[in-house]
C-alpha positions in Angstrom: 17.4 -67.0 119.6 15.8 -68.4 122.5 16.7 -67.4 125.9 18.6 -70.0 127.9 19.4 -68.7 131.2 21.8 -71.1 132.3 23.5 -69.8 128.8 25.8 -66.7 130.0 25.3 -63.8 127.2 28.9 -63.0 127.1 28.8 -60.4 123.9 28.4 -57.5 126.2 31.1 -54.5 126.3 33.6 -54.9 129.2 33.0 -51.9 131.8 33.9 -49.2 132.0 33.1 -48.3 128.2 35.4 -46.6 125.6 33.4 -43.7 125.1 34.9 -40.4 126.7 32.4 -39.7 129.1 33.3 -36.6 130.5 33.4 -34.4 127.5 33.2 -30.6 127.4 29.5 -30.4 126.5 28.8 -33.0 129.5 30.6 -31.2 132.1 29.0 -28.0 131.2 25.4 -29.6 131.6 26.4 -30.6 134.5 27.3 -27.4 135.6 24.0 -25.8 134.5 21.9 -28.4 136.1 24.2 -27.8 139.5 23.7 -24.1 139.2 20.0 -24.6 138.7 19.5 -27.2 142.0 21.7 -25.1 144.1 18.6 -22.1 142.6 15.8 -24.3 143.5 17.4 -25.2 147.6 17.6 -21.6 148.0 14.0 -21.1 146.8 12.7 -24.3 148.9 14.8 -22.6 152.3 12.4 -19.6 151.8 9.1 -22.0 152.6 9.2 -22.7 156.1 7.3 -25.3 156.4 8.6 -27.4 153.2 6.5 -30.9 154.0 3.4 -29.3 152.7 4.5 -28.8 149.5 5.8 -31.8 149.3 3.3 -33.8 150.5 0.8 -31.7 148.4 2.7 -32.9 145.2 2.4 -36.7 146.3 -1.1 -36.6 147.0 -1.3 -34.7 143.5 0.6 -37.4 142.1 -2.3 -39.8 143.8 -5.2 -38.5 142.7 -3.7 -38.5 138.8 -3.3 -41.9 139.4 -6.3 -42.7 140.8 -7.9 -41.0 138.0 -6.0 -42.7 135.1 -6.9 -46.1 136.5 -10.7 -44.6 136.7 -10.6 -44.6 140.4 -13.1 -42.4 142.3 -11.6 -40.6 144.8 -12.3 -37.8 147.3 -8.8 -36.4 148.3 -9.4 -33.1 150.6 -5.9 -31.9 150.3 -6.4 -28.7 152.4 -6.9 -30.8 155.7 -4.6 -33.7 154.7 -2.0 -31.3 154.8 -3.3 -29.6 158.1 -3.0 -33.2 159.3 0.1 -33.1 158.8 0.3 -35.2 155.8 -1.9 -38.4 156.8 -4.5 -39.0 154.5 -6.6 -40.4 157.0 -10.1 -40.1 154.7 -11.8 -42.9 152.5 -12.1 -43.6 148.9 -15.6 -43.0 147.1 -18.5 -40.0 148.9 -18.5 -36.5 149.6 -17.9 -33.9 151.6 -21.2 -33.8 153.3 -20.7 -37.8 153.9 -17.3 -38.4 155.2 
Protein backbone atom coordinates (compact mmCIF):
# COMPACT_ATOMS: atom_id res chain seq x y z
CA UNK A 1 0.00 0.00 0.00
CA UNK A 2 1.31 3.25 -0.78
CA UNK A 3 1.08 6.03 1.64
CA UNK A 4 -1.39 8.71 0.78
CA UNK A 5 -1.35 11.30 3.33
CA UNK A 6 -4.32 13.11 2.55
CA UNK A 7 -5.77 9.30 2.98
CA UNK A 8 -6.76 9.16 6.99
CA UNK A 9 -5.50 5.57 8.33
CA UNK A 10 -8.63 4.98 10.26
CA UNK A 11 -7.90 1.03 11.34
CA UNK A 12 -6.31 2.15 14.46
CA UNK A 13 -7.74 1.08 18.06
CA UNK A 14 -9.88 3.76 19.68
CA UNK A 15 -8.02 5.12 22.97
CA UNK A 16 -7.94 4.23 25.71
CA UNK A 17 -7.25 0.42 24.85
CA UNK A 18 -9.05 -2.66 26.19
CA UNK A 19 -6.20 -4.13 27.85
CA UNK A 20 -6.29 -3.96 31.75
CA UNK A 21 -3.41 -1.81 32.29
CA UNK A 22 -3.01 -1.71 35.79
CA UNK A 23 -2.63 -5.29 36.62
CA UNK A 24 -1.15 -6.80 39.86
CA UNK A 25 2.26 -7.54 38.35
CA UNK A 26 2.30 -3.84 36.93
CA UNK A 27 1.47 -2.09 40.01
CA UNK A 28 4.03 -4.04 41.92
CA UNK A 29 6.90 -2.93 39.38
CA UNK A 30 5.83 0.11 39.90
CA UNK A 31 6.31 -0.08 43.35
CA UNK A 32 9.81 -1.65 43.17
CA UNK A 33 10.97 0.90 40.72
CA UNK A 34 9.40 3.83 43.27
CA UNK A 35 11.18 2.16 46.17
CA UNK A 36 14.36 2.06 44.21
CA UNK A 37 14.19 6.13 42.97
CA UNK A 38 13.14 7.20 46.35
CA UNK A 39 16.89 4.76 47.27
CA UNK A 40 18.88 6.56 44.64
CA UNK A 41 17.43 10.67 45.98
CA UNK A 42 18.57 9.65 49.22
CA UNK A 43 22.01 8.49 47.91
CA UNK A 44 22.21 11.67 45.42
CA UNK A 45 21.22 14.13 48.93
CA UNK A 46 24.44 12.73 50.43
CA UNK A 47 26.74 14.46 47.44
CA UNK A 48 26.79 17.94 48.12
CA UNK A 49 27.64 19.25 45.27
CA UNK A 50 25.41 17.05 42.84
CA UNK A 51 26.21 19.17 39.33
CA UNK A 52 29.53 17.47 39.10
CA UNK A 53 28.39 14.24 38.85
CA UNK A 54 26.10 15.13 36.60
CA UNK A 55 27.83 17.08 34.43
CA UNK A 56 30.65 14.40 34.60
CA UNK A 57 28.16 11.83 33.11
CA UNK A 58 27.26 14.24 30.14
CA UNK A 59 30.60 15.05 29.21
CA UNK A 60 31.12 11.09 29.44
CA UNK A 61 28.21 10.66 27.38
CA UNK A 62 30.26 13.31 24.89
CA UNK A 63 33.30 11.91 24.51
CA UNK A 64 31.55 8.28 23.65
CA UNK A 65 30.01 9.96 21.15
CA UNK A 66 32.66 11.69 19.82
CA UNK A 67 34.47 8.56 19.77
CA UNK A 68 31.87 6.40 17.92
CA UNK A 69 31.58 9.04 15.13
CA UNK A 70 35.64 8.84 15.13
CA UNK A 71 35.92 12.26 16.51
CA UNK A 72 39.24 13.31 18.18
CA UNK A 73 38.69 14.92 21.14
CA UNK A 74 40.63 16.17 24.19
CA UNK A 75 37.98 16.50 27.01
CA UNK A 76 39.93 17.42 30.47
CA UNK A 77 37.03 16.58 32.67
CA UNK A 78 38.82 17.40 35.98
CA UNK A 79 38.92 21.25 35.19
CA UNK A 80 35.66 21.25 33.17
CA UNK A 81 34.01 20.34 36.22
CA UNK A 82 36.16 22.90 38.34
CA UNK A 83 34.78 25.30 35.75
CA UNK A 84 31.87 24.67 36.80
CA UNK A 85 30.65 22.65 34.03
CA UNK A 86 31.63 24.87 30.87
CA UNK A 87 33.67 23.02 28.55
CA UNK A 88 35.34 25.95 27.45
CA UNK A 89 38.48 23.88 25.62
CA UNK A 90 38.90 22.89 21.85
CA UNK A 91 38.57 19.78 19.81
CA UNK A 92 41.86 18.08 18.47
CA UNK A 93 45.76 18.73 20.60
CA UNK A 94 47.04 18.16 23.92
CA UNK A 95 47.64 19.03 27.08
CA UNK A 96 50.91 20.66 26.51
CA UNK A 97 49.09 22.63 23.51
CA UNK A 98 45.86 23.94 24.66
Amino acid sequence: MIFDRKIPFNDLPLLPPEVELESKGILKKAITANRELAELKGAGDAISNRSILINSIVLQEARLSSEIENIVANWNVPNVLLRGGNFTGRLGGDEATS
